[in-house]
N, C-alpha and C positions, 0 to 999 in steps of 0.2 A: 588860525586856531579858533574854535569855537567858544564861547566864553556862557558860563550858564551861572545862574544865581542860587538856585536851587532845582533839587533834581525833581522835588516833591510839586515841580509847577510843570516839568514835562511829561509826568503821568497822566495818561488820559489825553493824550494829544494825538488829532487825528496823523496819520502818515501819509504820504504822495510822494512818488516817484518823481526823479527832476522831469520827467516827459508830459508831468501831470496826471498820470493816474494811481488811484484811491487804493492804497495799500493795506492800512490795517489801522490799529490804534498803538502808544505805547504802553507797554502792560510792567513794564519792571528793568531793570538797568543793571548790569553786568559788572563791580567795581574790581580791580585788581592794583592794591597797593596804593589804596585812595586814587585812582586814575579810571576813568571810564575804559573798558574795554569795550566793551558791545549794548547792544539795544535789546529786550526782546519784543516782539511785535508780535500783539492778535491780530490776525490775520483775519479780514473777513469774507475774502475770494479763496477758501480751503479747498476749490476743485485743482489749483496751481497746485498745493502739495498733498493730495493723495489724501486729504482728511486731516493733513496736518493740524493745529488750532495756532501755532505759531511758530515762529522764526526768532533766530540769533541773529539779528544784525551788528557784522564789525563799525565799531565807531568810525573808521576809516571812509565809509561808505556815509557816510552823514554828510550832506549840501549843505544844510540850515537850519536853526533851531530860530522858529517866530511864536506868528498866531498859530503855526501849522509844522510839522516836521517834514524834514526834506530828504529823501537819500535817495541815493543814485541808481538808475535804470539796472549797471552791472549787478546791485544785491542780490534781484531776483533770479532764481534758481533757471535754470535751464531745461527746457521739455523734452523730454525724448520724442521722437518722430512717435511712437507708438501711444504714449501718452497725451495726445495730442486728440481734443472732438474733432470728428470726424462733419465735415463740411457734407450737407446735403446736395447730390447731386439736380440738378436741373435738368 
């Protein structure tokens, strides 16, 4: 279990993926029944979702809370083949 002191010290905390790349920042915190339920994250790679500006992340999906936030590669959404840039041919 993740143990936090306050939430008001996780705002504004950069995000990364556990494989180490640069997800977004945290922008606001999801509470149900005084219990964290999710994260939301701005996002600053928005070509992933379509112009999204951010994500719900399940707290379940949380690595580690440091100098830095950590969640897990599974959060991020899945591409469709067609939504996918197109590799320049050689």
């Amino acid at each position: 279990m993740l143990k936090i002191k306050k939430i008001s010290e996780i705002i504004g905390k950069k995000v990364f993926t556990d494989e180490g790349n640069f997800f977004g920042e945290i922008e606001e915190v999801n509470l149900v029944n005084n219990k964290i339920e999710g994260w939301r994250i701005r996002v600053k790679a928005n070509n992933i979702f379509s112009g999204a500006r951010g994500v719900i992340i399940p707290h379940s999906y949380v690595r580690s809370i440091g100098d830095v936030f950590v969640i897990s590669q599974l959060a991020m959404p899945v591409q469709r083949q067609e939504e996918l840039p197109e590799m320049p041919s050689e």
